[in-house]
N, C-alpha and C positions, 0 to 999 in steps of 0.2 A: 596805423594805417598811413601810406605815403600816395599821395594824392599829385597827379604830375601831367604834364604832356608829355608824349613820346620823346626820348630824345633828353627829357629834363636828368635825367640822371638817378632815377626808380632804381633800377637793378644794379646799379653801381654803390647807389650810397646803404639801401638795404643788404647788401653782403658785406659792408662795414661795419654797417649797426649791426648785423649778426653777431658778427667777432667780437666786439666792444660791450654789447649785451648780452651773450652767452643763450639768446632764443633764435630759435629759427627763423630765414625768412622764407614768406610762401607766394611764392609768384602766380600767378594766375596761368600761362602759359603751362608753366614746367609744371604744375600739379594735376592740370588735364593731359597733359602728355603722360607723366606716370600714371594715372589711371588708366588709360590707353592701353598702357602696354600691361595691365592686370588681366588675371582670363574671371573673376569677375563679373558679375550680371553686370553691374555700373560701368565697370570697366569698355566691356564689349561695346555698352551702348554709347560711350563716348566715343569711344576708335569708330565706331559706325559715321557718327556726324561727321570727325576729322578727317576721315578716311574719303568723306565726301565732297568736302571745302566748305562744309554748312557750318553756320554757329550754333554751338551747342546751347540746347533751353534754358532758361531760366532753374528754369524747378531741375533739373540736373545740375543745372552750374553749384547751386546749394545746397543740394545735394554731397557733393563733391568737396566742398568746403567745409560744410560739418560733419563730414569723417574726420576730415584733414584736420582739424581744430580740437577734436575730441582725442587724440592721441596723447599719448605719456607727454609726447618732449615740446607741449604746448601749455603744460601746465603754470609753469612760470612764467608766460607769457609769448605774444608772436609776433612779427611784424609780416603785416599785407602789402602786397606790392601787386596793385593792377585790380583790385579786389577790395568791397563792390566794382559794378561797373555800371548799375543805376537804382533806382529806387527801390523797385522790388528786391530785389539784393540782398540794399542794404536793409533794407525791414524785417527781413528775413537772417539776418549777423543778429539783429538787436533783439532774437528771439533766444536765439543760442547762445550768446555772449555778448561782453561787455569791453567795447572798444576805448582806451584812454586820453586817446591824442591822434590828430589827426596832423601829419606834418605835409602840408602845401606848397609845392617848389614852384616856384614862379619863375619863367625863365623867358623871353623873347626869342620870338619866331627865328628872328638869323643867324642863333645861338643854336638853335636845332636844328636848325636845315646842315648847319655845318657838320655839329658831331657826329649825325646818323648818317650822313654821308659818308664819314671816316668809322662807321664802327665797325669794330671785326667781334663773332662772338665763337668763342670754345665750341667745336662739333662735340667735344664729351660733357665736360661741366657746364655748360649754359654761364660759365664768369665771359662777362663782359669788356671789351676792351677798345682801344680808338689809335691809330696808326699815327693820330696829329697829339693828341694829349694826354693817353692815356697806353703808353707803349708797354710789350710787354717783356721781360730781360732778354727774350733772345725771340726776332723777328717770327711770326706765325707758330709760334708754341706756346701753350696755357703755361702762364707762371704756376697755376696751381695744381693742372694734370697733366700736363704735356701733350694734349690734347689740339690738334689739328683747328686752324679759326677757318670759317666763313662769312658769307655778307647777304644779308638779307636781301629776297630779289625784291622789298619795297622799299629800300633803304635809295631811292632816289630822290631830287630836289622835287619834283611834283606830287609826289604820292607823299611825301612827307607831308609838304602843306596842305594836302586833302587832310592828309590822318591829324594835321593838330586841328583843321577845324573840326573835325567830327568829335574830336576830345572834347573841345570847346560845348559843344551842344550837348554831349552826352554827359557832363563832370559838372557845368555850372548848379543842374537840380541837387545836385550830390553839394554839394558846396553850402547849398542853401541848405539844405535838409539838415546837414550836421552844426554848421552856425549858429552858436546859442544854444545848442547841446552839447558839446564835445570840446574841450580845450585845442587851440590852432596853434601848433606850429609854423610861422614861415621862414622862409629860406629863400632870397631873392640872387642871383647872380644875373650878374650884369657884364661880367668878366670871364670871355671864354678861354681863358686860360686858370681858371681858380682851380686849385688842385683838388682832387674826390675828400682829401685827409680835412682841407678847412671847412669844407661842406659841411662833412659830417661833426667837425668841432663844434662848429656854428647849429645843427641841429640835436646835437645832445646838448648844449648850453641850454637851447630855449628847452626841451626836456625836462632838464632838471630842475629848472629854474619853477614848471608846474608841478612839481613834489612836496607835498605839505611839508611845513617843519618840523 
């Protein structure tokens, strides 16, 4: 489970831990939008909410997540990105399954006001990318699918700082809850220029490092 503020590098360093782990990662976003676009009883009812600019409930959201978790290519293991998002959630994960590690990126506010300002994201694949440090081989096309980028219309300096404090309020119970249950990962930058590669070096060391002998 990757545990972050907006902006902290969730979706960037989780599609590296993909690759390097050989499990999927499951965004929170992208796995309501695919069920969205299923015809689906579940499905319907989530495109209903979306379709409305409403948040979708609880007891759906968990819904939704232990499908997504009971599939074949989850077996070996998954990585969460965005997911929980508060208590009941996560009460509700610790019924279905058994979370290992919870990695916490700690990052400063004008470290994220900056990146989300520059992020550009793939219209096809949902990969992630940043015009200042995280470019991609050839200007407004997905390294990975060719795929046309755009920019979030909340992706400004105001709404950003709303969205990390509401993180803030909504992630510290989550923080507490798993503390002293769940082994921590962290992962501090302080350096907005540290490359996505040492991030994720630096959080597969601490990984490994909670592997019995």
């Amino acid at each position: 489970m990757i545990l972050g503020p907006p902006g902290s590098g969730k979706g960037t360093y989780a599609s590296r831990l993909r690759s390097e782990l050989g499990i999927p990662a499951i965004a929170a976003g992208d796995i309501l939008r695919e069920m969205a676009g299923s015809e689906t009883v579940l499905g319907k009812t989530v495109k209903r909410y979306i379709g409305k600019g409403e948040l979708v409930p609880d007891s759906i959201v968990i819904e939704v997540f232990r499908n997504r978790l009971s599939r074949k290519d989850c077996k070996r293991g998954f990585i969460l990105d965005g997911y929980p998002r508060n208590i009941a959630q996560a009460r509700a994960l610790d019924r279905s399954t058994k979370i290992d590690a919870v990695v916490l990126l700690l990052v400063p506010e004008w470290i994220i006001v900056e990146r989300l300002s520059s992020r550009r994201i793939c219209r096809n694949c949902g990969e992630v990318y940043n015009i200042r440090f995280l470019k991609p081989k050839r200007d407004g096309i997905c390294d990975r699918c060719g795929g046309p980028f755009y920019q979030r219309i909340d992706d400004t300096q105001e709404v950003i700082r709303e969205r990390v404090a509401v993180y803030e309020r909504q992630t510290q119970p989550l923080i507490d809850y798993y503390k002293g249950r769940i082994p921590f990962v962290e992962f501090k930058c302080e350096d907005i220029d540290t490359p996505p590669e040492v991030a994720v070096k630096e959080i597969l060391k601490g990984l490994n490092q909670l592997e019995p002998d």
